[in-house]
N, C-alpha and C positions, 0 to 999 in steps of 0.2 A: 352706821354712825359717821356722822362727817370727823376726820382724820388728820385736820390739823394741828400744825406745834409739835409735831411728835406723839399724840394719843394715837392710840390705837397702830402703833406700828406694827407690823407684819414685812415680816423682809419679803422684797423680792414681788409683795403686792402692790399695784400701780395704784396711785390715791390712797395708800395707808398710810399715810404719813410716814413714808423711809424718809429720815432727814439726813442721814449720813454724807450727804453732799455738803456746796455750798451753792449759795443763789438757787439758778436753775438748775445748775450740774448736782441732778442725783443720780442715785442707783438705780433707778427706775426711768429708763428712755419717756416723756413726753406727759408725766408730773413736771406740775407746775407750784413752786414752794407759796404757799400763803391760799391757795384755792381754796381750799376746803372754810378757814376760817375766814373769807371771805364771804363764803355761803353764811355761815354761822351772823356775822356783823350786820348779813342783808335782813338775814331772820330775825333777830335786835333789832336792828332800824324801824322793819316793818311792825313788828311789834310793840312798839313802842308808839308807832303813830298809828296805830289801829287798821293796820293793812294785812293782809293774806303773806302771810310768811310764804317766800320762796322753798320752803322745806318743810316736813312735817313738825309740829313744835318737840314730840319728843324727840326727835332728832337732836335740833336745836339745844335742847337741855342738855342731853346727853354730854353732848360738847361741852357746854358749858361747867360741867362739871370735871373734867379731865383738863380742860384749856386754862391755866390763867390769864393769860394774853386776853382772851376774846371776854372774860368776866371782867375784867379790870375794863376793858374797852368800854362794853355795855355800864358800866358803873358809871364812867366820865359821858359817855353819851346820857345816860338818863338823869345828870349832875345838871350838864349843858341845857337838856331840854325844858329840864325845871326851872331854872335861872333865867329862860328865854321867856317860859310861858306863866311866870312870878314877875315879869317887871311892874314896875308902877308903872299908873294908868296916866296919861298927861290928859288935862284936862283939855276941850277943845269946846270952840263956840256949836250953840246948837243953832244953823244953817238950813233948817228945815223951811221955816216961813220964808225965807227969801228964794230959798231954790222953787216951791211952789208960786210964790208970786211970780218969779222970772218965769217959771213955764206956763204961765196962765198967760203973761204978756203975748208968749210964744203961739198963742191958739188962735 
């Protein structure tokens, strides 16, 4: 299970999410605080734009499910993407006849 925010703690396990630190300084030498639901964000991302999740998806869920951080994330990410790919259409001239007459000229 990816293990960040505090899911899935296990003391004393490296990647379980021991948070008892602060920043980097945990209880566990060479955990690094935020990885895990970094993995989780990349898995959203990809997901969401129809790419091969870096992790398996139940993975992913799994987290999801324990993490609010990373649900709330994915929430405003798939908010953002909606509202990016919902804008209005701006109307534009249709440039077709001219760009083939200019490359007819060009032969």
């Amino acid at each position: 299970m990816i293990a960040g925010c505090g899911a899935g703690w296990k003391p004393g396990v490296a990647g379980a999410g021991d948070r008892r630190g602060r920043g980097n300084f945990l209880a566990v030498a060479g955990d690094y605080v935020g990885v895990d639901c970094l993995a989780c964000r990349d898995a959203v991302s990809a997901r969401m734009d129809g790419e091969a999740e870096p992790v398996p998806a139940e993975v992913t869920d799994a987290h999801l499910l324990v993490c609010a951080a990373c649900r709330s994330w994915g929430e405003l990410a798939a908010e953002v993407t909606r509202a990016v790919l919902m804008r209005a259409m701006v109307p534009v001239p249709d440039l077709a006849d001219r760009i083939l007459a200019a490359v007819a000229r060009l032969r």
